[in-house]
C-alpha positions, 0 to 999 in steps of 0.5 A: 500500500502506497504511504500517506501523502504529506496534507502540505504536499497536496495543493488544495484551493479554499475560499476565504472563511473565518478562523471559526473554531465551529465546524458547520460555519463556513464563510458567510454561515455556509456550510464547508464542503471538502472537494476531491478531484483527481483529474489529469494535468494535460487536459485542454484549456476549455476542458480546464474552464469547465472544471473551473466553472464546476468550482464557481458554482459550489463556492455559491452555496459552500465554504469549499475547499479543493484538494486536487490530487491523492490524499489522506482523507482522514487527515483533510477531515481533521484539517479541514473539518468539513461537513459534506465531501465530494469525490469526483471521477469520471472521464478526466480523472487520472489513473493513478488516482488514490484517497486512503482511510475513506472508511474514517469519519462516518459522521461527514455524508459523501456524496460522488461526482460523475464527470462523463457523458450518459453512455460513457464507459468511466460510468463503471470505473466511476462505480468502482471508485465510489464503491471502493470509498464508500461513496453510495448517494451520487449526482450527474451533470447528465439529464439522461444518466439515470436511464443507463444507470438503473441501479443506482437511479434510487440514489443519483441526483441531477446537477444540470450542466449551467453557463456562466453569463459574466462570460457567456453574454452579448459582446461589442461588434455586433453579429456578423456570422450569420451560422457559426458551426461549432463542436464535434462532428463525430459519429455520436453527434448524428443530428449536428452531423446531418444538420450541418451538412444541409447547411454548409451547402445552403447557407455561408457558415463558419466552421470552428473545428473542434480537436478533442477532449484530451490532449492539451497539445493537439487542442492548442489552436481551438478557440476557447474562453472569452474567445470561444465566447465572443465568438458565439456573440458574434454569429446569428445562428449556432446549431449544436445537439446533445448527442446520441443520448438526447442531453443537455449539452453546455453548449445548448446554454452557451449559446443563448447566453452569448445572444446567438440563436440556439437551433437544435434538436428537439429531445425532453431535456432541452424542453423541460430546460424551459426552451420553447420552439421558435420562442426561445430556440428554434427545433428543427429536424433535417426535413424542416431546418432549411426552411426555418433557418432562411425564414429567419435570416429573412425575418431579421427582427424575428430572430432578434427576438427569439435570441434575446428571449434565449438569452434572458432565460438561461440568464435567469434560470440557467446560470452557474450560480443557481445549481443549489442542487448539492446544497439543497441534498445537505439541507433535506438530509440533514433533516430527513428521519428514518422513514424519508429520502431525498428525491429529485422530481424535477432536476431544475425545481426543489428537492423535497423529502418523501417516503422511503420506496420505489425509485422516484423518476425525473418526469420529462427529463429523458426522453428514452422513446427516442435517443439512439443509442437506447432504442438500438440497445433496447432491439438488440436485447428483444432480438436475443431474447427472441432468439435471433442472435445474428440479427442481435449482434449486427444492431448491437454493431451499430451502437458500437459504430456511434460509441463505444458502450459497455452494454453493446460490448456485452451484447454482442459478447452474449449474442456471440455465445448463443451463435455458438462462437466462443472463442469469437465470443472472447475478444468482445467480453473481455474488451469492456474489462480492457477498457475499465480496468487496464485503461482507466485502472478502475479498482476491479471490474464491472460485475456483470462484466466479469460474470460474462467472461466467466461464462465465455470460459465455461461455454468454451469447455474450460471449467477449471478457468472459469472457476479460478475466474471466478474466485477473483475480486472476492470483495466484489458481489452482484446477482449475476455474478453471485449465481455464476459463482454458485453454479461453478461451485455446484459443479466442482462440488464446492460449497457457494463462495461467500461474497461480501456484505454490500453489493457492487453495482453494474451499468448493465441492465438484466432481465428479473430471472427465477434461479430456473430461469437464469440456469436455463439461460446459461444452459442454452448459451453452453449448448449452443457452444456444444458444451452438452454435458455442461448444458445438462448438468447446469439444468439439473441443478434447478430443482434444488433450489438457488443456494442460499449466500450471505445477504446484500445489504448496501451500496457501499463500503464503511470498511477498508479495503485492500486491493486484491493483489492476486489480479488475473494474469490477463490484467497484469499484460495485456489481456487482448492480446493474451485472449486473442492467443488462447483463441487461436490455440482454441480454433486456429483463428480469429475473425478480424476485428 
């Protein structure tokens, strides 16, 4: 275990506050929030303001104090006395990442920050970090998260991305742009891809070429800050789209908070964001955005007043100063019984306190009937259960072909199996592992995840590895993998290994099967990859019954953990490659990827 960083080692950045010796008095009465972030250093300059503008919106509602980099959190507790801590992880964050001693001071709430796109594969790495610090309530700048992660949607409250207007506002020089045409195109923007095409032809536009989220260097040309800002004011029109995911990007409040016209893809977020077509944006499709855009640009008086009402409702609503929402959770929890919880009906309205029961949804803010990447996960998924495999993997490729999405790796994993093809099977369970574990050195593998490879390995005949397999990570516990684990052990003539007392969420949503049910799944999947013996032998273990395993009794860990040092030799290489030699020394080949 890595020592204990010095506190004076780590740089931390506070808001000014009085040398009270209260606890719960941060400056001006606010409470103290402790901050963890540990993103990377070599991120772009715009990627920079976004986190810097994450800080200015909590120092509205807390006393905050930054510590950016690994720490000891029982020693930021006793320096910093706070009375709520935020970890943040996601996209940005590094790889060498580490908080120690986070099961100390039990009496400070938690809370996470996940810092990703809604289909982002970092939602498992973000869900290991929380789990491996014992972070259960969580909160998103996504308006669609909750929907791709259902597990946690009980507990995952929306913090809606905002627009600082002292920077995003009307500049000197007047509009003399008439269609900017900003952002990424690539393949997970579909509706600025297809928009933006019909209007380059049609129309004199301004491309401001977008380089990337990462790499500070191959981003050093890209207009950002005041520049990025003035040059929005500048332009009439600005389309822009919240992705395959139907979100609420930054830029649908840049942009009318700059006074250009927001023309953009009509979605559940951005109306319930309060935006209002042709009186506060304009929604337009490829049939129609032509003819709305000339009827403007003749209309000049017209597009005028659109703009200006775009404009003074993020203003008003949507200003980096009026995300309370982490603020108003303190509040509520603070006073919440036994009996209560805290809910979000409404991501932009007041959080209140109700009953403790099912999920509570956010009305209006998804929008799942239509963003892509859903619909086509949601067919792919009828389809196998259907028993149409082949049909299953090609709609799960085209997912794959607008992003790369854990649950669409999954897919055609176990479409692969129900075809028969093991060994092709295995590049494709093993990729999302690959991904989380080995790129973005998440603390274990998504459960689900690593069940499916498991059941690669069993459907390729080879019981003595999935056994091993699945007797990795022990601090790890899930349903699918919990009966993956029972069946191996039934099979051996094992008793159920024990799993921990707190279950590990997955973003993998799966069908609610009976303990018959699931065998049956499975025993398909291994005749189907003519394991007949096994097949057998999985069905006849239904009539005893699931084996009864120690219960799952929260989220989170308030203990603390070691890192399984016994990692699998695939994770301590490299697992593509190691995997794609075993399948050529299975079948002699490997179909091209």
């Amino acid at each position: 275990m890595a020592s204990v960083r010095d506190v004076s080692a780590v740089r931390t950045t506070t808001t000014s506050r009085p040398a009270a010796t209260d606890p719960s008095s941060g400056a001006q009465g606010r409470p103290r929030l402790l901050f963890l972030r540990q993103d990377r250093t070599d991120l772009p300059a715009f990627v920079l303001q976004h986190l810097d503008e994450h800080l200015r919106a909590l120092q509205a509602h807390f006393d905050v104090v930054l510590v950016d980099g690994a720490c000891d959190y029982d020693q930021m507790c006793d320096v910093h006395r706070p009375d709520l801590t935020l970890v943040e992880s996601g996209v940005y964050a590094r790889r060498d990442r580490r908080i120690d001693n986070t099961h100390t001071h039990p009496d400070v709430p938690k809370i996470g920050l996940i810092n990703a796109d809604a289909y982002c594969q970092t939602r498992s790495v973000f869900l290991s970090d929380m789990d491996r610090w014992g972070v259960g309530t969580y909160f998103t700048i996504s308006m669609v998260m909750r929907e791709r992660m259902p597990e946690v949607a009980d507990r995952l409250f929306v913090w809606p991305n905002f627009a600082d207007r002292t920077l995003f506002r009307t500049y000197d020089g007047g509009r003399p742009t008439r269609l900017l045409l900003t952002g990424s195109q690539q393949s997970n923007y579909p509706w600025r891809v297809r928009v933006n095409a019909l209007l380059q032809e049609r129309f004199g536009v301004e491309p401001q070429p977008h380089a990337g989220w990462f790499d500070a260097r191959a981003t050093a040309g890209m207009v950002s800050g005041e520049a990025y800002a003035r040059s929005l004011s500048a332009a009439q029109i600005v389309p822009t789209c919240g992705t395959i995911a139907h979100e609420l990007v930054r830029k649908h409040l840049e942009i009318p908070a700059a006074g250009a016209l927001l023309l953009t893809e009509r979605t559940a977020a951005v109306e319930q964001a309060g935006f209002v077509d042709m009186e506060t944006c304009v929604l337009a499709d490829e049939h129609d955005v032509v003819d709305k855009v000339a009827h403007l640009l003749e209309h000049p008086d017209e597009l005028a007043r659109i703009a200006a009402a775009g404009q003074a409702l993020v203003h008003e609503r949507h200003d980096l100063t009026t995300r309370d929402q982490m603020r108003q959770w303190y509040e509520l929890q603070r006073r919440a019984t036994s009996g209560q919880r805290v809910v979000q009906p409404d991501p932009f309205g007041p959080m209140v306190l109700a009953p403790v029961g099912p999920p509570m949804g956010i009305a209006g803010a998804t929008g799942a009937s239509r963003a892509r990447d859903l619909v086509l996960l949601a067919r792919g998924r009828a389809e196998l259960d259907d028993g149409r495999p082949v049909e299953a993997e090609e709609t799960f490729a085209q997912v794959l072909a607008l992003h790369h999405m854990p649950e669409a790796t999954h897919g055609t994993a176990r479409a692969l199996l129900r075809q028969g093809r093991a060994e092709q099977a295995a590049p494709r369970a093993w990729e999302a592992i690959e991904q989380s574990v080995r790129r973005h050195l998440a603390y274990d593998p998504d459960p689900v995840d690593w069940a499916t490879w498991v059941r690669v390995l069993l459907c390729q005949g080879s019981v003595g590895r999935a056994e091993a397999a699945a007797g990795r990570f022990p601090d790890i516990d899930h349903p699918e993998l919990r009966r993956t684990r029972a069946v191996l052990a039934a099979l051996a003539g094992h008793r159920p290994l024990q799993g921990p007392a707190r279950a590990r969420t997955s973003v993998h949503p799966l069908p609610d099967l009976t303990w018959a049910q699931w065998l049956d799944d499975l025993a398909a999947d291994l005749a189907a990859c003519a394991q007949d013996q096994l097949a057998d032998r999985v069905r006849a273990l239904a009539p005893a019954g699931e084996p009864a395993t120690r219960p799952v009794t929260g989220p989170a860990s308030t203990r603390p953990r070691r890192r399984a040092r016994q990692l699998p030799r695939e994770l301590r290489r490299s697992p593509l490659r190691l995997v794609r030699r075993r399948v050529r020394a299975l079948a002699g080949r490997v179909r091209a990827r």
